[in-house]
C-alpha positions as a Markdown table, in Angstrom:
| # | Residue | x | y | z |
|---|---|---|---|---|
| 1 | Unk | 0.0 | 0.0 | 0.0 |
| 2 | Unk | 1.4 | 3.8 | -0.7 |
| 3 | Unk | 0.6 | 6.9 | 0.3 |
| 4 | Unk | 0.6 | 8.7 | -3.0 |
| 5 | Unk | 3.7 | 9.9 | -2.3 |
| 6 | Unk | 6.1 | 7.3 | -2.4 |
| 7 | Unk | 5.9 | 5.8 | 0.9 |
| 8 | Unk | 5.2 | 2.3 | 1.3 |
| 9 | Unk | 3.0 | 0.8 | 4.4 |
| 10 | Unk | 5.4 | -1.4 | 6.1 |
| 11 | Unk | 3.6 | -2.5 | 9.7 |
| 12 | Unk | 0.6 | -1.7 | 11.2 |
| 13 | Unk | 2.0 | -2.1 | 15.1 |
| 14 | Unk | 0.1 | -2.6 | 17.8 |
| 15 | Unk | 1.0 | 0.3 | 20.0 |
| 16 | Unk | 3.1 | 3.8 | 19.5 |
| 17 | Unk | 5.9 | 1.7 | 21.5 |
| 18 | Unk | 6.2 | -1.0 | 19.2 |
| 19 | Unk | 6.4 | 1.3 | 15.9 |
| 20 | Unk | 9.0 | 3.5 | 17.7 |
| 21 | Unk | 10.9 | 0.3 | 18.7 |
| 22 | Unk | 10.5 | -0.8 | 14.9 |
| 23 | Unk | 11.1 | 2.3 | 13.5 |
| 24 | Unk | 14.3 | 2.6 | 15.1 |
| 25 | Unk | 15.8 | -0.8 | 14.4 |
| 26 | Unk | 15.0 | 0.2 | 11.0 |
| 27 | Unk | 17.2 | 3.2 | 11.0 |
| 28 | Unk | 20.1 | 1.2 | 12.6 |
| 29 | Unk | 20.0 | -0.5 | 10.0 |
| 30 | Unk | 19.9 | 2.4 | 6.8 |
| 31 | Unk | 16.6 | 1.9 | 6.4 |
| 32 | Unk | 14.3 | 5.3 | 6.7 |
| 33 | Unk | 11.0 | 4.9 | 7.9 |
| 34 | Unk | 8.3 | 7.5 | 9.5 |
| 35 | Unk | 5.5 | 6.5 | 12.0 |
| 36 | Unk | 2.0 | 7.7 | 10.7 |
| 37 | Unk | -1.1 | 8.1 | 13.2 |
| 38 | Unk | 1.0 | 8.9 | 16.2 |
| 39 | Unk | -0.6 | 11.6 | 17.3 |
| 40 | Unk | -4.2 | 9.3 | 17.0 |
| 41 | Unk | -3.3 | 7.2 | 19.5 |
| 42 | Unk | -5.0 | 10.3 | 22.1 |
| 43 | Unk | -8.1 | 10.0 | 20.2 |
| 44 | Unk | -8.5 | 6.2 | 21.3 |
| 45 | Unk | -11.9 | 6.2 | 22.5 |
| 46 | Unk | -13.2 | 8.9 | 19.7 |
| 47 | Unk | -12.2 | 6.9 | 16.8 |
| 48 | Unk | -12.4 | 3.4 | 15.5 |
| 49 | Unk | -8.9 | 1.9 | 17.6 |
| 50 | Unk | -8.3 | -0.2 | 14.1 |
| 51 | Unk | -7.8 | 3.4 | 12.6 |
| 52 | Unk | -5.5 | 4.8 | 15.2 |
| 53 | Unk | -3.0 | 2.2 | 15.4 |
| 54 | Unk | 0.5 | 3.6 | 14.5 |
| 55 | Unk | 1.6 | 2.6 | 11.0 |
| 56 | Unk | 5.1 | 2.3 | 10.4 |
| 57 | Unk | 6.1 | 3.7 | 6.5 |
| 58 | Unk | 9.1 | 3.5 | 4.6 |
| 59 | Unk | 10.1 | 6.5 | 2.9 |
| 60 | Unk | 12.1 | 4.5 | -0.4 |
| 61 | Unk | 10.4 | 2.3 | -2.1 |
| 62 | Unk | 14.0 | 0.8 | -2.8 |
| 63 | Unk | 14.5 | -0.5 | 1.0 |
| 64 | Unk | 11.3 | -2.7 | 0.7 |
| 65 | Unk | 13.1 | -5.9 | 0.5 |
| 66 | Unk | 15.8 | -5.5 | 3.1 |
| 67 | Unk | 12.8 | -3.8 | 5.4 |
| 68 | Unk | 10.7 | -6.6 | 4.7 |
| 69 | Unk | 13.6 | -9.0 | 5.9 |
| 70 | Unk | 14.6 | -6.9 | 8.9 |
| 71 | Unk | 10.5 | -6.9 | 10.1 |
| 72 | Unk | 10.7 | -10.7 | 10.0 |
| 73 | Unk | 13.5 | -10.6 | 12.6 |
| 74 | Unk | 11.8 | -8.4 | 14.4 |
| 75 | Unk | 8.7 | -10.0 | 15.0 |
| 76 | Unk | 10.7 | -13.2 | 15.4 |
| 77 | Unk | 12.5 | -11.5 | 18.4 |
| 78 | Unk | 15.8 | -12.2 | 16.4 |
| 79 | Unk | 18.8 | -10.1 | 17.0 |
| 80 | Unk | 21.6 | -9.0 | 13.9 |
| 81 | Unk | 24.4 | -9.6 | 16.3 |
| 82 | Unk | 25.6 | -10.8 | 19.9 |
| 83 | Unk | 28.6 | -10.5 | 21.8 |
| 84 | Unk | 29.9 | -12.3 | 24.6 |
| 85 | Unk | 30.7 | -9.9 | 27.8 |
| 86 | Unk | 34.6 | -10.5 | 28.3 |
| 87 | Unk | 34.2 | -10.4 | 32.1 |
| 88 | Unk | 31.4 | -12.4 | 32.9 |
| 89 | Unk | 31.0 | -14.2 | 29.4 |
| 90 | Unk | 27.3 | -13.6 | 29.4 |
| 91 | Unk | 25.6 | -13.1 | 25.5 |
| 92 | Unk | 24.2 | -10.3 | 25.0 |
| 93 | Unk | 22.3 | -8.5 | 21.6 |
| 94 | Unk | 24.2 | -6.3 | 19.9 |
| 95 | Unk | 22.2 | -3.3 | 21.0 |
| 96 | Unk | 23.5 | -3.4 | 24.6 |
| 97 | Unk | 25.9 | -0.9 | 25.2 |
| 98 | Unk | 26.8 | -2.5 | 28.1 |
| 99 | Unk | 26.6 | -6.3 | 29.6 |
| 100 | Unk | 23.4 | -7.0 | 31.1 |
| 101 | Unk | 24.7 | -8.6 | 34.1 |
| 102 | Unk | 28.0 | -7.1 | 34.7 |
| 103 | Unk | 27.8 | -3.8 | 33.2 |
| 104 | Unk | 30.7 | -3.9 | 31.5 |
| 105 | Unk | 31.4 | -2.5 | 28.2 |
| 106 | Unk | 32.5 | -4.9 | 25.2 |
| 107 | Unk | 35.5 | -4.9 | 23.6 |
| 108 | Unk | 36.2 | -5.3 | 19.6 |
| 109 | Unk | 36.9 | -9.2 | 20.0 |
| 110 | Unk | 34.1 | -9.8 | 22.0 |
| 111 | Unk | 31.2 | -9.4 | 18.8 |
| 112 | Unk | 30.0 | -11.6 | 16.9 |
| 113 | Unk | 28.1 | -11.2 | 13.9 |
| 114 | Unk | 25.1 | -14.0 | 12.6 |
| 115 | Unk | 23.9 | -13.5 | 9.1 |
């Protein structure tokens, strides 16, 4: 589905948290997307909730594929990447900054990447 503008309906999420979680992910990953009917979910109540759920929308048609793949791991609760804390040796996504258990930060060696 577009939007007459170029912009291709992705995900319909379930709340504004999810969308901004996916939408996020997406970026991380050079793929631009924008959140439509966020400022519905305040009307919730007013308005049919199946038209107020968030939407998430790419903004290049281009990135449909890799988006498409990317949503997959997302709703599968797959992560691109883990490293292993070199303290504690605890695995831990990609996204942590810092080891879940320990704290600690990760060095270079301790990635690794899953395809």
């Amino acid at each position: 589905m577009t939007d007459g503008l170029g912009k291709l309906k992705l995900f319909t999420a379930g709340d504004i948290i999810e969308a901004h979680l996916l939408q996020a992910f997406l970026r991380s990953q050079g793929v631009d997307a924008v959140i439509k009917n966020e400022s519905l979910q305040t009307g919730l109540g007013e308005l049919p909730f199946v038209e107020s759920w968030p939407e998430v929308w790419l903004i290049q048609a281009r990135d449909w594929d890799k988006a498409h793949q990317l949503l997959a791991g997302f709703i599968s609760g797959e992560t691109i990447g883990e490293w292993s804390c070199p303290v504690c040796g605890e695995r831990n996504p990609d996204t942590f900054e810092l080891c879940w258990v320990c704290a600690k930060v990760p060095t270079d060696e301790a990635y690794e990447f899953r395809a």
